[in-house]
N, CA, C and O atoms as CSV, one atom per row, in Angstrom:
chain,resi,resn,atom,element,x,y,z
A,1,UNK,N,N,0.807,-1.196,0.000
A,1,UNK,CA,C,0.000,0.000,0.000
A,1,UNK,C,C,0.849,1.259,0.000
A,1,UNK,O,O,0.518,2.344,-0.478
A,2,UNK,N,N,2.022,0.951,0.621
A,2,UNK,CA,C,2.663,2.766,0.299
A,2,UNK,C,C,3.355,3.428,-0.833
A,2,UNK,O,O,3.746,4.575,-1.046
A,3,UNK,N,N,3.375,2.001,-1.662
A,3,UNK,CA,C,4.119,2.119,-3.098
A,3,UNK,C,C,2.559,3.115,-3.315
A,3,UNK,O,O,2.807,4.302,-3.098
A,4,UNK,N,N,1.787,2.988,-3.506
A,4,UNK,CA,C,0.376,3.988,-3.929
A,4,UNK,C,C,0.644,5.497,-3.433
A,4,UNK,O,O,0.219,6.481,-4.039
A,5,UNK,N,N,1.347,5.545,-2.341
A,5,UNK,CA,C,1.879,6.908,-2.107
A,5,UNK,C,C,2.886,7.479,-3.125
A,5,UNK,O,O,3.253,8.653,-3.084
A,6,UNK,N,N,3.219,6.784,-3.839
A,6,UNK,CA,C,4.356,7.187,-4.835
A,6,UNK,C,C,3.775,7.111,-6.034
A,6,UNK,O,O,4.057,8.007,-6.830
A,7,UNK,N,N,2.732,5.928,-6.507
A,7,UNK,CA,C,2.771,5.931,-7.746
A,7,UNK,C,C,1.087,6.575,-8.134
A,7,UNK,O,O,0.599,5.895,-9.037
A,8,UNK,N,N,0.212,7.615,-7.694
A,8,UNK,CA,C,-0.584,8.047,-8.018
A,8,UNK,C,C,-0.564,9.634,-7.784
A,8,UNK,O,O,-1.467,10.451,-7.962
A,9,UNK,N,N,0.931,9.838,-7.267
A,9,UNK,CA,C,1.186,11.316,-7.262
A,9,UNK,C,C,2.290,11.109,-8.964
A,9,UNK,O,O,2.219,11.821,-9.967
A,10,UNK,N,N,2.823,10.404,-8.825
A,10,UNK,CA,C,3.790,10.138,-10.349
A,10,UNK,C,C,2.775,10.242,-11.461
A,10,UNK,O,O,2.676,11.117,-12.322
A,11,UNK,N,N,1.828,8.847,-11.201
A,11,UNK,CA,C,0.661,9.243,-12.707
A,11,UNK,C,C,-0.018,10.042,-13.061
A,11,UNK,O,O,-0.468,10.327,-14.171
A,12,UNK,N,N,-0.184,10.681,-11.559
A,12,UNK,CA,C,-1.332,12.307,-12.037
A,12,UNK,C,C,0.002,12.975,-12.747
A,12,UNK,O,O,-0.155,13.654,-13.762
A,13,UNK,N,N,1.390,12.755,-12.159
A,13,UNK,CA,C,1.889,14.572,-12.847
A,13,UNK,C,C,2.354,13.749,-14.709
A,13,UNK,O,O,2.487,14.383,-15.755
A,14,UNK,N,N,2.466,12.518,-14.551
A,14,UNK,CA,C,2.605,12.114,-15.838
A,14,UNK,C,C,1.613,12.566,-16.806
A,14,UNK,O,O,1.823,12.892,-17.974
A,15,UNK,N,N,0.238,12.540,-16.026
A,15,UNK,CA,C,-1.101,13.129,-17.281
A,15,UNK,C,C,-1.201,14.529,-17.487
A,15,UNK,O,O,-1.526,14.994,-18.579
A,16,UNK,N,N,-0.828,15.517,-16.075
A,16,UNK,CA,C,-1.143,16.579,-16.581
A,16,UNK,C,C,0.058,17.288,-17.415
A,16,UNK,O,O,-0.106,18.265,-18.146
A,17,UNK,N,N,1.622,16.451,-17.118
A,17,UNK,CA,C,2.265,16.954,-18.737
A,17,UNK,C,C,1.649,16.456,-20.168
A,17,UNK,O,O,1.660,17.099,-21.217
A,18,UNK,N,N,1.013,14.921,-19.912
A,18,UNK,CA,C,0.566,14.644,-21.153
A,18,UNK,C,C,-0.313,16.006,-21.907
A,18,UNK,O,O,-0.072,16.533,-22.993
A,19,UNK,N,N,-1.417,16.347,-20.890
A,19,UNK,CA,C,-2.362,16.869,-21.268
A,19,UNK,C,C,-1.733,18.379,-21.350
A,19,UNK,O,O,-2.262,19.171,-22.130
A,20,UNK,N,N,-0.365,18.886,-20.383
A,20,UNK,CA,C,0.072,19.971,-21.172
A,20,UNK,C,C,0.690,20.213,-22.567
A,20,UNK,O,O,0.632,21.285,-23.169
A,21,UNK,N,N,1.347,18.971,-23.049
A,21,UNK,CA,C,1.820,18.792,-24.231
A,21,UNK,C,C,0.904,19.110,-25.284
A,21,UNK,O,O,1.137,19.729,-26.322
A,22,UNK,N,N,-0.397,18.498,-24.794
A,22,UNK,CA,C,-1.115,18.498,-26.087
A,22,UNK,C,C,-1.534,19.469,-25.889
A,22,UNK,O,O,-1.085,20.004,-26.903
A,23,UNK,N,N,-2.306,20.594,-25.186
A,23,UNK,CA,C,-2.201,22.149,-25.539
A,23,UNK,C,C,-1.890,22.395,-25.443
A,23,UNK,O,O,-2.384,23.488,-25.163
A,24,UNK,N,N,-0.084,22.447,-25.289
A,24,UNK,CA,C,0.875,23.441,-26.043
A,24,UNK,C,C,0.869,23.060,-28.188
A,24,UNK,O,O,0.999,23.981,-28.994
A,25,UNK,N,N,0.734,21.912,-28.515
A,25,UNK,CA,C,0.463,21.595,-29.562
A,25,UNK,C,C,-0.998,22.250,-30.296
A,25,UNK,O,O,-1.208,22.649,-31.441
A,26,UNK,N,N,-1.692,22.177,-29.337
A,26,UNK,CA,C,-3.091,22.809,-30.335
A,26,UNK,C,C,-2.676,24.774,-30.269
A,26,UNK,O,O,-2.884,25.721,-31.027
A,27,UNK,N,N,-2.163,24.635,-29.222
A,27,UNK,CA,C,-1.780,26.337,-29.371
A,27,UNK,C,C,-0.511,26.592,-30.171
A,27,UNK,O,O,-0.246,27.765,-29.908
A,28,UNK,N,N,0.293,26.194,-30.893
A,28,UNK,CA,C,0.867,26.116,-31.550
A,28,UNK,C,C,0.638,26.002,-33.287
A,28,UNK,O,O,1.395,26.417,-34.165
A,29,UNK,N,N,-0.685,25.286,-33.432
A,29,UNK,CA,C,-1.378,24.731,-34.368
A,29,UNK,C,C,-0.547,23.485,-35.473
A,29,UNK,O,O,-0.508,23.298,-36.689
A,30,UNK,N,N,-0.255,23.157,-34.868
A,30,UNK,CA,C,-0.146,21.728,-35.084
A,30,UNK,C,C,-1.144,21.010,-35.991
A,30,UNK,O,O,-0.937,20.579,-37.126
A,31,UNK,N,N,-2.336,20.964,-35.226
A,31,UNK,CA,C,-3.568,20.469,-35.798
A,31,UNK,C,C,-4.378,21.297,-36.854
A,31,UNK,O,O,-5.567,21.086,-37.094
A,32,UNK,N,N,-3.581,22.304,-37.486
A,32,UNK,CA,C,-4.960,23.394,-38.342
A,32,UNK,C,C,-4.678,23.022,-39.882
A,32,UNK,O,O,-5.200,23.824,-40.657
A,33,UNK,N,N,-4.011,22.045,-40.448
A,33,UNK,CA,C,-4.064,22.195,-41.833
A,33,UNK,C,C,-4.129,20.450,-42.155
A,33,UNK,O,O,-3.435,19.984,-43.059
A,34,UNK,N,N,-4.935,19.661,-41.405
A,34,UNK,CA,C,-4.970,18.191,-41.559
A,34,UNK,C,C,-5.058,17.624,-43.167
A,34,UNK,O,O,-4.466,16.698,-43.722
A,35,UNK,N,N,-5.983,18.521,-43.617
A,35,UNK,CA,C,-6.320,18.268,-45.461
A,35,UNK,C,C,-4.953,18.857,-46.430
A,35,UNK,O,O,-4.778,18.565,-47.613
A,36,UNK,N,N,-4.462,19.346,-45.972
A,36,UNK,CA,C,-3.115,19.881,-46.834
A,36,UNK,C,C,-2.231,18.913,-46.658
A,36,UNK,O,O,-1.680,18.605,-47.715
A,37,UNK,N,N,-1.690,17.986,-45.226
A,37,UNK,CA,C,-1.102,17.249,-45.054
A,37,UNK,C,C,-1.386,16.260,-45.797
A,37,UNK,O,O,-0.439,15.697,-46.347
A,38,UNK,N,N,-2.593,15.820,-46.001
A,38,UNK,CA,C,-2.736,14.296,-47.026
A,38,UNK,C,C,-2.594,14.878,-48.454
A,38,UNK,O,O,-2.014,13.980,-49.063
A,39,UNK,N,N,-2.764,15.674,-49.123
A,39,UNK,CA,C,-2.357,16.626,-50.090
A,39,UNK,C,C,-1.035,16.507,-50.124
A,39,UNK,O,O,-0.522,16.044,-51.142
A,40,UNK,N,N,-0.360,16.837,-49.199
A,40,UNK,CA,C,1.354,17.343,-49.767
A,40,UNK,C,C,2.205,15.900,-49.443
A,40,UNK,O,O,3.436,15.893,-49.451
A,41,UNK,N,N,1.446,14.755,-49.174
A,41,UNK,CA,C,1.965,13.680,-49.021
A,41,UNK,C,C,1.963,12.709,-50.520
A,41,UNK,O,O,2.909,11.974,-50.803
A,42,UNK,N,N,0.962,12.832,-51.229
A,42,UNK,CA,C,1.041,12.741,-52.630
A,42,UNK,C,C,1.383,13.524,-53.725
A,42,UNK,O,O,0.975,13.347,-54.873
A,43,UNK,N,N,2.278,14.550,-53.280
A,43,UNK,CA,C,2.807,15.442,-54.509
A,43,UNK,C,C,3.997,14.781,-54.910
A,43,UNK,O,O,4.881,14.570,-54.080
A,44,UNK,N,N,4.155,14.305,-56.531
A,44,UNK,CA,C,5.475,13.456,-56.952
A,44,UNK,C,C,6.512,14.609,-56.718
A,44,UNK,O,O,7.467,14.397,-57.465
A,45,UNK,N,N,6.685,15.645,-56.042
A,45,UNK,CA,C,7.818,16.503,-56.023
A,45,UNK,C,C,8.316,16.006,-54.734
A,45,UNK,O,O,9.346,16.572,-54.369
A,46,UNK,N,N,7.979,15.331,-54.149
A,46,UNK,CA,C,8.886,15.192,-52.508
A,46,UNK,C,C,8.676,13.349,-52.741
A,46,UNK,O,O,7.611,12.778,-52.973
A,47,UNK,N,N,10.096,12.690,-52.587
A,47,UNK,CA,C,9.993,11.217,-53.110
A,47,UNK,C,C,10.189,10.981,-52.033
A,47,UNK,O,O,10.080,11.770,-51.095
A,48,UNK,N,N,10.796,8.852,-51.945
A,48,UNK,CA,C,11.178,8.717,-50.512
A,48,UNK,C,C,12.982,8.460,-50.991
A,48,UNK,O,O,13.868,8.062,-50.234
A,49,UNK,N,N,13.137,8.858,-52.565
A,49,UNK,CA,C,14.570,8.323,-53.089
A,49,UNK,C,C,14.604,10.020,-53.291
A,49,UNK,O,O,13.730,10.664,-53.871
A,50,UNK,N,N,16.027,10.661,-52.569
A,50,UNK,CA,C,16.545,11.819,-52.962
A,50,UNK,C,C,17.375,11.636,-54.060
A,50,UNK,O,O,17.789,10.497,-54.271
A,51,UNK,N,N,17.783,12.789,-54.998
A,51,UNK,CA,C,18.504,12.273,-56.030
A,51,UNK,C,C,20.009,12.428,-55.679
A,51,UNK,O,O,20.078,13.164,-54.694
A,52,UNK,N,N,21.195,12.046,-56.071
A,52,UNK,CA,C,22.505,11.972,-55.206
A,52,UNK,C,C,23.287,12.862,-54.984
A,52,UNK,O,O,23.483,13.440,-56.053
A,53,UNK,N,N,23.931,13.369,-54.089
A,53,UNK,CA,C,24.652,14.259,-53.864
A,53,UNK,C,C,25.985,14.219,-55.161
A,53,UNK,O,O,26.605,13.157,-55.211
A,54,UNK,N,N,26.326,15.128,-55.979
A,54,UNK,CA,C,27.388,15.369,-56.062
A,54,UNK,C,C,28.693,15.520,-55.357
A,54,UNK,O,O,28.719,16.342,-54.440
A,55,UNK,N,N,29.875,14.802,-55.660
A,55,UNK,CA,C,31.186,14.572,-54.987
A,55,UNK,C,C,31.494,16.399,-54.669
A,55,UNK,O,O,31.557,16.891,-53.542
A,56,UNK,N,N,31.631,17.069,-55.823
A,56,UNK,CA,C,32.113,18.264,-55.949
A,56,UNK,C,C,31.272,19.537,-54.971
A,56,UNK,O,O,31.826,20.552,-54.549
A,57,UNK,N,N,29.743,19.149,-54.747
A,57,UNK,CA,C,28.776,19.707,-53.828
A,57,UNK,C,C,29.234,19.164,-52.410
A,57,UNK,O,O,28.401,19.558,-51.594
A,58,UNK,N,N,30.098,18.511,-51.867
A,58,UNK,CA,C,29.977,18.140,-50.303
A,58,UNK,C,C,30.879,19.233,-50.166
A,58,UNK,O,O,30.223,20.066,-49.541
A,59,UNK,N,N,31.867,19.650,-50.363
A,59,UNK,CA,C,32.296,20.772,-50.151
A,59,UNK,C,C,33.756,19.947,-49.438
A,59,UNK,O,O,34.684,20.616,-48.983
């Protein structure tokens, strides 16, 4: 029983960072352009193959 003294002051402060995280994220807006994201995930201009660096470009 005294482990409960420890572990329900730990899980509350674990939720209320959870739950600060996530409104620092909605105040941030994170969440305001959901339809553009599935949009700019099918544009053939961004691949998952980059094309190769040039030797003479690494500098």
């Amino acid at each position: 029983m005294e482990v409960l003294a420890i572990l329900i002051p730990v899980s509350l402060f674990l939720g209320f960072m959870g739950l600060a995280a996530f409104i620092w994220s909605l105040r941030k807006g994170q969440y305001d352009d959901p339809a553009g994201d599935s949009q700019r995930i099918l544009d053939p201009r961004y691949d998952d193959k980059p094309k190769p660096v040039e030797d003479d470009q690494r500098g």
